[in-house]
PDB file as gemmi writes it, atoms N, CA and C in Angstrom:
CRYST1    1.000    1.000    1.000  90.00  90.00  90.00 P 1                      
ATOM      1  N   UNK A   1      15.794  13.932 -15.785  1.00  0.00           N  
ATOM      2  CA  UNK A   1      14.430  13.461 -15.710  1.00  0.00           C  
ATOM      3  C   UNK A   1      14.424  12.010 -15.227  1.00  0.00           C  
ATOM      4  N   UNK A   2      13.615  11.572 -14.078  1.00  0.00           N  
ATOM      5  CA  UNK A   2      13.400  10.250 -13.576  1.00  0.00           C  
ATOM      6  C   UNK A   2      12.978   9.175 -14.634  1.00  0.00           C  
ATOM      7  N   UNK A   3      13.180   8.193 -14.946  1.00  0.00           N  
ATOM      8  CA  UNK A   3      13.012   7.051 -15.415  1.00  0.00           C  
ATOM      9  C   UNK A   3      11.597   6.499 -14.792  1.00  0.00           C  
ATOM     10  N   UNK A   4      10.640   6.110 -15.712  1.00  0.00           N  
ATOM     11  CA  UNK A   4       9.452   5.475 -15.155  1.00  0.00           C  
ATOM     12  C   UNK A   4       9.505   4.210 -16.070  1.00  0.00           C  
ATOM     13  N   UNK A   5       8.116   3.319 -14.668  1.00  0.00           N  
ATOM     14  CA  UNK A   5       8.065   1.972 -15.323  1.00  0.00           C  
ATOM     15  C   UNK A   5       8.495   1.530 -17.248  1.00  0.00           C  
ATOM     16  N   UNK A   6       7.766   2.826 -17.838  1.00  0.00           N  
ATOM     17  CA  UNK A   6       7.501   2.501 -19.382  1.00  0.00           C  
ATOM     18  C   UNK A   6       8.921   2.410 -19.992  1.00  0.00           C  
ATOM     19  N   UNK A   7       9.896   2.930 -19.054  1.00  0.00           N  
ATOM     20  CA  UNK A   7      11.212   2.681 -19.763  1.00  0.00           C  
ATOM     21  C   UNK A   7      12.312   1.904 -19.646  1.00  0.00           C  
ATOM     22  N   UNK A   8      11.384   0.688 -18.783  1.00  0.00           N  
ATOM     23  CA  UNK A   8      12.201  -0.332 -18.163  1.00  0.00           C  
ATOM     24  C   UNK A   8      11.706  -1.409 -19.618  1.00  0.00           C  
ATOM     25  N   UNK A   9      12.646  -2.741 -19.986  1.00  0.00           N  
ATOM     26  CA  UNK A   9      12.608  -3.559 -20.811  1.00  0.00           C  
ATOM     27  C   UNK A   9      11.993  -4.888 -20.008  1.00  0.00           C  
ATOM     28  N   UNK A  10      12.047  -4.909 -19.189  1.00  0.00           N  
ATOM     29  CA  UNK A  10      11.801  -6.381 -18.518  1.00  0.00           C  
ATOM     30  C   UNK A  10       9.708  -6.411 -18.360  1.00  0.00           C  
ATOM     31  N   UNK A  11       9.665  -7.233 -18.242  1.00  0.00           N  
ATOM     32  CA  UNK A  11       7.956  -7.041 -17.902  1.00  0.00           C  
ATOM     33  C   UNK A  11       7.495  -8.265 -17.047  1.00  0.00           C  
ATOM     34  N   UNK A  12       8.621  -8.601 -16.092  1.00  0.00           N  
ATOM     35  CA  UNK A  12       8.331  -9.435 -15.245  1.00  0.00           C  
ATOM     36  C   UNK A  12       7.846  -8.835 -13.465  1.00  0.00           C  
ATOM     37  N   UNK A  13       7.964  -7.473 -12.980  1.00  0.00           N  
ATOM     38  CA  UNK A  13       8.154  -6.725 -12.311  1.00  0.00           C  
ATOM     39  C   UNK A  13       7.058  -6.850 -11.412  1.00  0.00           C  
ATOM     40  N   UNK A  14       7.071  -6.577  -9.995  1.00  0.00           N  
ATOM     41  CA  UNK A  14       5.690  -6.750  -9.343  1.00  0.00           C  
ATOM     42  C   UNK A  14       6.017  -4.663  -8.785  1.00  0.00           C  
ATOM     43  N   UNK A  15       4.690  -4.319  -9.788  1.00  0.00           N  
ATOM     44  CA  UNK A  15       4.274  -3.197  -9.449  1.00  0.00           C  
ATOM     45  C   UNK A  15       2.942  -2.658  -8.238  1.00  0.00           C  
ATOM     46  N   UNK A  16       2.627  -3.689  -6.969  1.00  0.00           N  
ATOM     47  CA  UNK A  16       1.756  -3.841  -6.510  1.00  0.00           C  
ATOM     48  C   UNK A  16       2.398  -3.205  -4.793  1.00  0.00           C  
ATOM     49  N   UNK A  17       3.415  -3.107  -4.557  1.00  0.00           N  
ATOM     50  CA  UNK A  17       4.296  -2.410  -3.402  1.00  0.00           C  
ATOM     51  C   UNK A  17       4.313  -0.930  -3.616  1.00  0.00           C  
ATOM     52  N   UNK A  18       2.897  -0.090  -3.337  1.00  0.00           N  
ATOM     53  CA  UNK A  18       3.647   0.745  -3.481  1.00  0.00           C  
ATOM     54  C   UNK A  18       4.110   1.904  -2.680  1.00  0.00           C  
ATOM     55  N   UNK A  19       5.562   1.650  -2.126  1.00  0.00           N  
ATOM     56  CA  UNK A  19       6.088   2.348  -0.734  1.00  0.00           C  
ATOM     57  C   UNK A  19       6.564   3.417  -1.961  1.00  0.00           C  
ATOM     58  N   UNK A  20       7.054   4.387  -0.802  1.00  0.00           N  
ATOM     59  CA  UNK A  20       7.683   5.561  -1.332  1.00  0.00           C  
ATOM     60  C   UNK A  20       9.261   5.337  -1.561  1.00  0.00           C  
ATOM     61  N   UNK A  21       9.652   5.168  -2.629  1.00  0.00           N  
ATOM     62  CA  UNK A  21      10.938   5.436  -2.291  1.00  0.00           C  
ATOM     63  C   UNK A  21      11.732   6.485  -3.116  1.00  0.00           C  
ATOM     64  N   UNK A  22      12.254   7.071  -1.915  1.00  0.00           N  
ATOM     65  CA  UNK A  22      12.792   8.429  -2.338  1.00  0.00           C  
ATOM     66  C   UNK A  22      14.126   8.774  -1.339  1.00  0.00           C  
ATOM     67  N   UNK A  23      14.641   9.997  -1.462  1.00  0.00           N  
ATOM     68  CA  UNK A  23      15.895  10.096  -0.691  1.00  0.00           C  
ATOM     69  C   UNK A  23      17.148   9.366  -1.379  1.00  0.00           C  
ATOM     70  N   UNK A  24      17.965   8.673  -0.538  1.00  0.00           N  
ATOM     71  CA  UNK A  24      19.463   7.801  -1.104  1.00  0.00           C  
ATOM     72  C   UNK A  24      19.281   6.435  -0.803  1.00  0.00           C  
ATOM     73  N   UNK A  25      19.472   5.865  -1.535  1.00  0.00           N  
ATOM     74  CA  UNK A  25      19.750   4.331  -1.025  1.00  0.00           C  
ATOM     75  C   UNK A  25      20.001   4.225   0.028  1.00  0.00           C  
ATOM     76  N   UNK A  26      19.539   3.083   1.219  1.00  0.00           N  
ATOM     77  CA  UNK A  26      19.680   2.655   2.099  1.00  0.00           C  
ATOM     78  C   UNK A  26      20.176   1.289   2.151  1.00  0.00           C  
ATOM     79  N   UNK A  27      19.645   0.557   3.813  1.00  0.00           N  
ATOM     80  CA  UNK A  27      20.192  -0.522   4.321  1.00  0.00           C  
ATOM     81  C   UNK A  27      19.073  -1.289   4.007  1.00  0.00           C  
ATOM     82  N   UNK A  28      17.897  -1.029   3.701  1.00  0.00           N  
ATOM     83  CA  UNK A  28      16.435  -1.307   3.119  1.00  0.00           C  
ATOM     84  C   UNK A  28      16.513  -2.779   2.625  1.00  0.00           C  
ATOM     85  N   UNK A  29      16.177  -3.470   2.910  1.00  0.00           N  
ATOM     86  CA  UNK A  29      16.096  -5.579   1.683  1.00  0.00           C  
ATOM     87  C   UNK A  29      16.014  -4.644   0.166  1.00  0.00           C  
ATOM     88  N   UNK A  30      17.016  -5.224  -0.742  1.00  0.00           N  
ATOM     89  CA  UNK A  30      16.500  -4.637  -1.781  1.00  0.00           C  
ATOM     90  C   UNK A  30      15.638  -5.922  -2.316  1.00  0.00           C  
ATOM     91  N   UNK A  31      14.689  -5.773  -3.547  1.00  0.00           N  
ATOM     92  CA  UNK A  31      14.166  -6.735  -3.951  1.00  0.00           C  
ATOM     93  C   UNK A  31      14.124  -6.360  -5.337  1.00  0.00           C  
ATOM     94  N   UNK A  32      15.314  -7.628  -6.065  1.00  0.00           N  
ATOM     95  CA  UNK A  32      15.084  -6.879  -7.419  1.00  0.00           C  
ATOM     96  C   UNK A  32      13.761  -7.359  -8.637  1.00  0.00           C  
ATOM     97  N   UNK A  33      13.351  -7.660  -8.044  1.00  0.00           N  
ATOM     98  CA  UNK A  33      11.302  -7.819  -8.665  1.00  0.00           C  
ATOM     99  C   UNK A  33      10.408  -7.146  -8.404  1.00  0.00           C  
ATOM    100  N   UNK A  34      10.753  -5.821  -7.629  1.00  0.00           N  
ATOM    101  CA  UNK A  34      10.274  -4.723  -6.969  1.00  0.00           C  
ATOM    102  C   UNK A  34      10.377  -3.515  -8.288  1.00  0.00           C  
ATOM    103  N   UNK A  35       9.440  -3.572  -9.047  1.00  0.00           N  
ATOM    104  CA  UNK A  35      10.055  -2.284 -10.093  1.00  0.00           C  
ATOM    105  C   UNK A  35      10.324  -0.915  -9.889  1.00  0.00           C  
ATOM    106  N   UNK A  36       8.857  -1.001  -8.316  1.00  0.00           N  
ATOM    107  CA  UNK A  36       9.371   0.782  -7.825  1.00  0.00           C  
ATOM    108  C   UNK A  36      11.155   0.685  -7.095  1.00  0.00           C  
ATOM    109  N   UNK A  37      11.432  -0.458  -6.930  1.00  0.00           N  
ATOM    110  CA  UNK A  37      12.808  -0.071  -5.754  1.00  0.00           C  
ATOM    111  C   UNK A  37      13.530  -0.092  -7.184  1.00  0.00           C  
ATOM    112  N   UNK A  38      13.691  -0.955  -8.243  1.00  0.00           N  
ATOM    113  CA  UNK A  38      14.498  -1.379  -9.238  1.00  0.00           C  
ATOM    114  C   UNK A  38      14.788   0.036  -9.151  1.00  0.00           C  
ATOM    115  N   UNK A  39      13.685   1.188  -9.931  1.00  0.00           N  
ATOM    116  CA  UNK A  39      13.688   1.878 -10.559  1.00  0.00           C  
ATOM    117  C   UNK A  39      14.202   3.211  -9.372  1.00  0.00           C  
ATOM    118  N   UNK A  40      14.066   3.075  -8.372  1.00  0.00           N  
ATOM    119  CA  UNK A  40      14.586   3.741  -7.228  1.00  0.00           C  
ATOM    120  C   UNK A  40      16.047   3.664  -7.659  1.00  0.00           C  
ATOM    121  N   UNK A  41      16.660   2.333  -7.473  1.00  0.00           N  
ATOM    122  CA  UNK A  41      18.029   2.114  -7.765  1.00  0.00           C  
ATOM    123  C   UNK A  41      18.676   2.709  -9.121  1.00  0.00           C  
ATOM    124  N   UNK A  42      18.246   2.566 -10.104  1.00  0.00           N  
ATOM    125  CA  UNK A  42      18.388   3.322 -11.474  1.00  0.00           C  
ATOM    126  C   UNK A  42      18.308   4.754 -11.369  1.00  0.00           C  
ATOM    127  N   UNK A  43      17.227   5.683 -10.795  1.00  0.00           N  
ATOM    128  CA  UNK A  43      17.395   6.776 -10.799  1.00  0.00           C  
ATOM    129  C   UNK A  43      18.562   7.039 -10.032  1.00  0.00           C  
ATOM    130  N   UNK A  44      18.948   6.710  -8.828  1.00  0.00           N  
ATOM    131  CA  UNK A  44      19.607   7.093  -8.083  1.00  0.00           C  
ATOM    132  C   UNK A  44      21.107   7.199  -8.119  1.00  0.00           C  
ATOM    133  N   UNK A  45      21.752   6.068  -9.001  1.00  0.00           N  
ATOM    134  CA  UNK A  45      22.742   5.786  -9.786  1.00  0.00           C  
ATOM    135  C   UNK A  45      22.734   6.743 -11.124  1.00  0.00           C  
ATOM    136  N   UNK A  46      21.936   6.972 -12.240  1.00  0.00           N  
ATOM    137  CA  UNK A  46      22.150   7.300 -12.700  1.00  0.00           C  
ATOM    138  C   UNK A  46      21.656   9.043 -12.444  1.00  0.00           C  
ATOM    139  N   UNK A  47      21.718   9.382 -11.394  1.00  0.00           N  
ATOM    140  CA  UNK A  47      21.946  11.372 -10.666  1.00  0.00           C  
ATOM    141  C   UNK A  47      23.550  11.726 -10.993  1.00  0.00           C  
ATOM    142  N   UNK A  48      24.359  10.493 -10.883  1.00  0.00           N  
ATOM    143  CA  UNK A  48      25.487  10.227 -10.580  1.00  0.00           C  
ATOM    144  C   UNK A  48      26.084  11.000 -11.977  1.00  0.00           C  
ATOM    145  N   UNK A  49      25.428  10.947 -13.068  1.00  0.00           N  
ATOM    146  CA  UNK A  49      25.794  11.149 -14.439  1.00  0.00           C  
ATOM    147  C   UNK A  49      25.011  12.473 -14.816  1.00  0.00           C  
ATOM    148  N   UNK A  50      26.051  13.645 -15.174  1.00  0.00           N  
ATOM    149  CA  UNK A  50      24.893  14.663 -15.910  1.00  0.00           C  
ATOM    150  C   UNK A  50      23.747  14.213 -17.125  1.00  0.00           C  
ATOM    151  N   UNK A  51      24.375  13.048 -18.054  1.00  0.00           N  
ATOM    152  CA  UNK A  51      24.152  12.644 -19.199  1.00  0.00           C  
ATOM    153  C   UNK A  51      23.431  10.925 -19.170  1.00  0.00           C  
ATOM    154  N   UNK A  52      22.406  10.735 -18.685  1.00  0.00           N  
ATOM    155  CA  UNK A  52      22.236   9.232 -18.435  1.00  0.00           C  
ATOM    156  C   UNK A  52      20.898   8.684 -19.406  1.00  0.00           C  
ATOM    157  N   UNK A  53      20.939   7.757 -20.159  1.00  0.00           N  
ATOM    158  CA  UNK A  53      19.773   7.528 -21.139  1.00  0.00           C  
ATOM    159  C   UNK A  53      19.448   6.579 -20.570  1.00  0.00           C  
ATOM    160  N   UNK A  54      17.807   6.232 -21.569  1.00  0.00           N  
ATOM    161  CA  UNK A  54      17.255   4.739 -22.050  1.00  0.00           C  
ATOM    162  C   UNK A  54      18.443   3.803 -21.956  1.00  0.00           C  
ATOM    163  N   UNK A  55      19.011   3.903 -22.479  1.00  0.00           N  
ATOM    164  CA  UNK A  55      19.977   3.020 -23.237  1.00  0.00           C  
ATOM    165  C   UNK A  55      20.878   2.657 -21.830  1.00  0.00           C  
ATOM    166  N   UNK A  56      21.266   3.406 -21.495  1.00  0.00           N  
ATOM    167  CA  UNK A  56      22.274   3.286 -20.021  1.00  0.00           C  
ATOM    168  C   UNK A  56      21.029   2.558 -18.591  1.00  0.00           C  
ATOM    169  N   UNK A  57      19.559   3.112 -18.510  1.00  0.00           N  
ATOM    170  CA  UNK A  57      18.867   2.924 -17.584  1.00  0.00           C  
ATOM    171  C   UNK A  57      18.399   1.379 -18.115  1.00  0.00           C  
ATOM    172  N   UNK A  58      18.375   1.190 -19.712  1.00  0.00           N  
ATOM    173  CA  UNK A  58      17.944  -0.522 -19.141  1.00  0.00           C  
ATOM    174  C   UNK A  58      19.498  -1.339 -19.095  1.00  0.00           C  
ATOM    175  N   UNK A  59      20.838  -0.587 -18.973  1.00  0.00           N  
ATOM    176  CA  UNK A  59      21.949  -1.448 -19.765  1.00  0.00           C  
ATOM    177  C   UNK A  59      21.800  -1.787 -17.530  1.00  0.00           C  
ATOM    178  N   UNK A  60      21.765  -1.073 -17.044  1.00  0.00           N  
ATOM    179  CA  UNK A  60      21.620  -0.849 -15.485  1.00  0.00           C  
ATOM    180  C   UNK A  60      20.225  -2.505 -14.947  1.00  0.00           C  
ATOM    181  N   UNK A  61      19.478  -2.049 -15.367  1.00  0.00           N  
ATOM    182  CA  UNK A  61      18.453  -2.590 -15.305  1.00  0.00           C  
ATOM    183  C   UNK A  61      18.829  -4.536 -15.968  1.00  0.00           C  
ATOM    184  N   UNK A  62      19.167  -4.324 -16.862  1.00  0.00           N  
ATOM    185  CA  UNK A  62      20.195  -6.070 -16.878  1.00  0.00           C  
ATOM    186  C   UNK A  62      21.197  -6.312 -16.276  1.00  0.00           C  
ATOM    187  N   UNK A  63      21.746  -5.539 -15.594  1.00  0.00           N  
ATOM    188  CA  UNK A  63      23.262  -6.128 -14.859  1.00  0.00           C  
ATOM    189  C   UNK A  63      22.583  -6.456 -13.018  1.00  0.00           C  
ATOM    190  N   UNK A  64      21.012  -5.567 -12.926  1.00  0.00           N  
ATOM    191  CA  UNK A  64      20.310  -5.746 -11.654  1.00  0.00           C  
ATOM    192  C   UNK A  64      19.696  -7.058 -11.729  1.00  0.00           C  
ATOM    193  N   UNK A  65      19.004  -7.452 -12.987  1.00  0.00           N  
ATOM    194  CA  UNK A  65      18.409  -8.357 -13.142  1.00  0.00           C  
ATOM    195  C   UNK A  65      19.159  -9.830 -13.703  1.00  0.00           C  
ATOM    196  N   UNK A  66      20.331  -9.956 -13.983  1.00  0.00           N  
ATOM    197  CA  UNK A  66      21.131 -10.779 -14.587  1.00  0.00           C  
ATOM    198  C   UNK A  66      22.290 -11.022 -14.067  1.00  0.00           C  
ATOM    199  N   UNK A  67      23.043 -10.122 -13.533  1.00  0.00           N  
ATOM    200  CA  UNK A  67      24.753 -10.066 -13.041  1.00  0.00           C  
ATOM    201  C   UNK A  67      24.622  -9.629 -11.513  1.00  0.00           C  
ATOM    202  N   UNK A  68      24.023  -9.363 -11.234  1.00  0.00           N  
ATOM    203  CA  UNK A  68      23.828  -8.778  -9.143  1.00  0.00           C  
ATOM    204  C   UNK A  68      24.201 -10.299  -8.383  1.00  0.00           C  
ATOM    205  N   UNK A  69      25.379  -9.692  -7.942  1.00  0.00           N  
ATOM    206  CA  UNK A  69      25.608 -11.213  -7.197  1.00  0.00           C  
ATOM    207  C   UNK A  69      24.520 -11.599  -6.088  1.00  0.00           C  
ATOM    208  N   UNK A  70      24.290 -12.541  -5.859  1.00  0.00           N  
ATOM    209  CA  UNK A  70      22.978 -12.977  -4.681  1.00  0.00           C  
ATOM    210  C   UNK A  70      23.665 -12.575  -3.045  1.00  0.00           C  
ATOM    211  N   UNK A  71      24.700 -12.479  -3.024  1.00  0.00           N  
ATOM    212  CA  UNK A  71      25.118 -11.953  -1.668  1.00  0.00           C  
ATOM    213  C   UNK A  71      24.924 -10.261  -1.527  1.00  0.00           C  
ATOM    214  N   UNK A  72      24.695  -9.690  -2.222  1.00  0.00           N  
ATOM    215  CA  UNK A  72      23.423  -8.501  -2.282  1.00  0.00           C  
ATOM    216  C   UNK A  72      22.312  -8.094  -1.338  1.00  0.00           C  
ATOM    217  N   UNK A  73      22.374  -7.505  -0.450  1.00  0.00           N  
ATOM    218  CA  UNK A  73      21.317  -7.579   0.112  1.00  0.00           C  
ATOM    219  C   UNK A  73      20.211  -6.426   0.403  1.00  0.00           C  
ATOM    220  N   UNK A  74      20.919  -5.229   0.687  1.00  0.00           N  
ATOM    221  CA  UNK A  74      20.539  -3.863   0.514  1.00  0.00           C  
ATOM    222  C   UNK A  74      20.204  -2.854  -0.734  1.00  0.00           C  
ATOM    223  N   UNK A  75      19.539  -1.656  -0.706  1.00  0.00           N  
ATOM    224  CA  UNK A  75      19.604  -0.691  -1.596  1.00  0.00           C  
ATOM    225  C   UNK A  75      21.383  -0.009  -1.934  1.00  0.00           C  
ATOM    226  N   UNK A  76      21.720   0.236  -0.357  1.00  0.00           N  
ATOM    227  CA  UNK A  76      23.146   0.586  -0.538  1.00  0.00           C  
ATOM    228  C   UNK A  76      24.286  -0.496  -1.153  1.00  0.00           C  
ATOM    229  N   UNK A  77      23.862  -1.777  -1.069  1.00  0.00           N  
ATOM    230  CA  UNK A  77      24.827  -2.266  -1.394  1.00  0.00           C  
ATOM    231  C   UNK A  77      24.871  -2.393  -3.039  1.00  0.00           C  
ATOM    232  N   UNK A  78      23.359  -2.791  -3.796  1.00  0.00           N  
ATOM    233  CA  UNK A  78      23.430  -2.384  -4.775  1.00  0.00           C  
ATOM    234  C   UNK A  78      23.908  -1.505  -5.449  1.00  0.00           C  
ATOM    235  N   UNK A  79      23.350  -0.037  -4.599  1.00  0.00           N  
ATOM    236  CA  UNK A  79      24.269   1.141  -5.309  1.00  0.00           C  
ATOM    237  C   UNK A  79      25.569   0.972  -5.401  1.00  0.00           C  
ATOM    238  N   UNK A  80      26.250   0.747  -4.280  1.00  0.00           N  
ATOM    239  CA  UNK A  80      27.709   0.672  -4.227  1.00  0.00           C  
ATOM    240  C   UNK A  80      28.341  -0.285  -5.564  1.00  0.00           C  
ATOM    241  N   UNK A  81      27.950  -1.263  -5.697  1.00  0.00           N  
ATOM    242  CA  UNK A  81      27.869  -2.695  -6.568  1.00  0.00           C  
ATOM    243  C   UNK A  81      27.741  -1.665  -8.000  1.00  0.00           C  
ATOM    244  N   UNK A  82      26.625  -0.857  -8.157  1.00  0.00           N  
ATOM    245  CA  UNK A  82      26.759  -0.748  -9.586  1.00  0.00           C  
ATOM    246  C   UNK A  82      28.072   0.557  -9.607  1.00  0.00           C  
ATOM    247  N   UNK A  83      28.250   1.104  -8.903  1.00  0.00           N  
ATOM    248  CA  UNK A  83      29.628   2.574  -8.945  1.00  0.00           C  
ATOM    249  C   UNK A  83      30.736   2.080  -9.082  1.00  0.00           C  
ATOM    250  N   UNK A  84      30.833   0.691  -8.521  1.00  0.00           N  
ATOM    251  CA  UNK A  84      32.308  -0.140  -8.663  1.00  0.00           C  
ATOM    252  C   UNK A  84      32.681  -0.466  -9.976  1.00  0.00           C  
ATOM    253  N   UNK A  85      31.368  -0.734 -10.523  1.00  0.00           N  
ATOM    254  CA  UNK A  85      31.380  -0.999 -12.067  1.00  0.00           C  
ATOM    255  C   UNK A  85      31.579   0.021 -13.114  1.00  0.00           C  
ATOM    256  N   UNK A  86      31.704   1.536 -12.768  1.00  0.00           N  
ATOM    257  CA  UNK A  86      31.977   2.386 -13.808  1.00  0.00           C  
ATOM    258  C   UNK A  86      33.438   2.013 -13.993  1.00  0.00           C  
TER     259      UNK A  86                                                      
END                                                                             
């Protein structure tokens, strides 16, 4: 089941973009103040897992918002960035 806004912890988020995003991560600007892309990135990473919670989708959601190095620039690179980390 997809992860929506209500199960993100942060409440700084600009929910006012609202593109579609769907499909796989791309080459796309990611923007991590973007809650629909955040949350793009979270679902998409966590497909990766038969078994993925709350608990795992905001532990995801602080390492985007806190630990993402700034040389980051894409959806794909994010993804890649958080798989390196399992």
């Amino acid at each position: 089941m997809p992860f929506v806004k209500e199960d993100l912890a942060g409440d700084h988020y600009d929910w006012s973009n609202a593109d579609s995003f769907n499909g796989s991560p791309s080459r796309r600007l990611f923007d991590r103040s973007n809650g629909n892309q955040v949350l793009f990135i979270i679902n998409s990473f966590g497909s990766l897992s038969e078994r993925f919670s709350i608990q795992e989708c905001r532990q995801v959601e602080e390492l985007i918002s806190a630990q993402m190095p700034t040389d980051i620039k894409s959806e794909m690179s994010v993804y890649n960035w958080l798989r390196g980390l399992r």
